[in-house]
Every structure is written in structure tokens, then in C-alpha cells.
C-alpha positions in Angstrom: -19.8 0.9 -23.3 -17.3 -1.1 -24.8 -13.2 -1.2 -25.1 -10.5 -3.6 -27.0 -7.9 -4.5 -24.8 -5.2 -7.2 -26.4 -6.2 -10.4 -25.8 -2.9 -11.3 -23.4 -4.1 -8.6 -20.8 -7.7 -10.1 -20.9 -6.1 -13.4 -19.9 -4.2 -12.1 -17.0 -7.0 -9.6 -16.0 -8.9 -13.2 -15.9 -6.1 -15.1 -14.0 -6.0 -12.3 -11.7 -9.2 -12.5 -10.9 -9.7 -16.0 -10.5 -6.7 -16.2 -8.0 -8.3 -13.5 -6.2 -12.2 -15.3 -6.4 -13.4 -11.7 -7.8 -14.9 -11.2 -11.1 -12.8 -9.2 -14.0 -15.2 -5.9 -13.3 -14.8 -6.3 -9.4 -11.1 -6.4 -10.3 -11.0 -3.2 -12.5 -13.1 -1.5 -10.0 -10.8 -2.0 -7.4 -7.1 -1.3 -9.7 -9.0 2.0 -10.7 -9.7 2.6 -6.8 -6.8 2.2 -5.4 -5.3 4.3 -8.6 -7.3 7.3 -7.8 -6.8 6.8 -3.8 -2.8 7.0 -5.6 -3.5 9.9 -7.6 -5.2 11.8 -4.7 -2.1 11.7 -2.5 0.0 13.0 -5.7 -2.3 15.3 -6.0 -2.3 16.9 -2.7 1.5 17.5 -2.3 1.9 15.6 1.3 1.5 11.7 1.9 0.0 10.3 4.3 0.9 11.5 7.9 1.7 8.8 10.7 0.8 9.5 14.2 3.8 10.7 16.7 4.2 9.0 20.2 5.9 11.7 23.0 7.6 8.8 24.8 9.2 11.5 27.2 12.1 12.7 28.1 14.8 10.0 27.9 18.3 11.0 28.3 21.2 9.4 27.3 21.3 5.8 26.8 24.5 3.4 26.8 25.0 0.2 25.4 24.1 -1.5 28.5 20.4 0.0 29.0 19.8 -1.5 25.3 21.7 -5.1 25.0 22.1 -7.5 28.0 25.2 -8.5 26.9 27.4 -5.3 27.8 29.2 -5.6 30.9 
């Protein structure tokens, strides 16, 4: 299977993979990859969730237990 692309995207498709050491299909593979990866978060309503520390109870904090330089 075949498409046309313009000839300017072919040359950057090309630079872009030369600065990367890839070939142009290694390239496309990956942009469509990370597209769907993209597409599947979209998809699902939520992003991705990042982990929650429970540091504790804490209290109240003053100036002086963060910076040195309060007196």
C-alpha cells in the first residue's frame, strides 16, 4: 500500500529521522503509537493517575521550620 504525501513533509519525515538514527517507517510507527497511546487517554475520560504519598499528620508550619533564614 501506497500514499502521496507533499514532497516538503517527506523531507522533514526524512530529517527527522536521520536526527533520530531511525528509519522513516520506524518513525511513523512510533508518531502513530504514541498518537493512539494519546487518543486512548481521550478516550477514556480520566488521564493518567499519579501515585499519593500519606506523609502524615503534619501540623502547622511557620516560616522558620521551612527557610533558615527566619529568626
Amino acid at each position: 500500500m501506497g500514499i502521496e504525501i507533499p514532497h516538503e513533509i517527506e523531507i522533514r519525515l526524512a530529517e527527522e529521522a536521520r536526527k533520530e538514527g531511525i528509519s522513516m517507517e520506524a518513525l511513523l510507527e512510533r508518531l502513530m503509537s504514541e498518537r493512539e497511546s494519546a487518543d486512548h487517554f481521550a478516550s477514556n475520560g480520566s488521564p493518567p493517575r499519579v501515585p499519593i504519598l500519606n506523609l502524615g499528620a503534619m501540623g502547622l508550619l511557620h516560616r522558620r521550620d521551612i527557610n533558615d533564614d527566619a529568626r
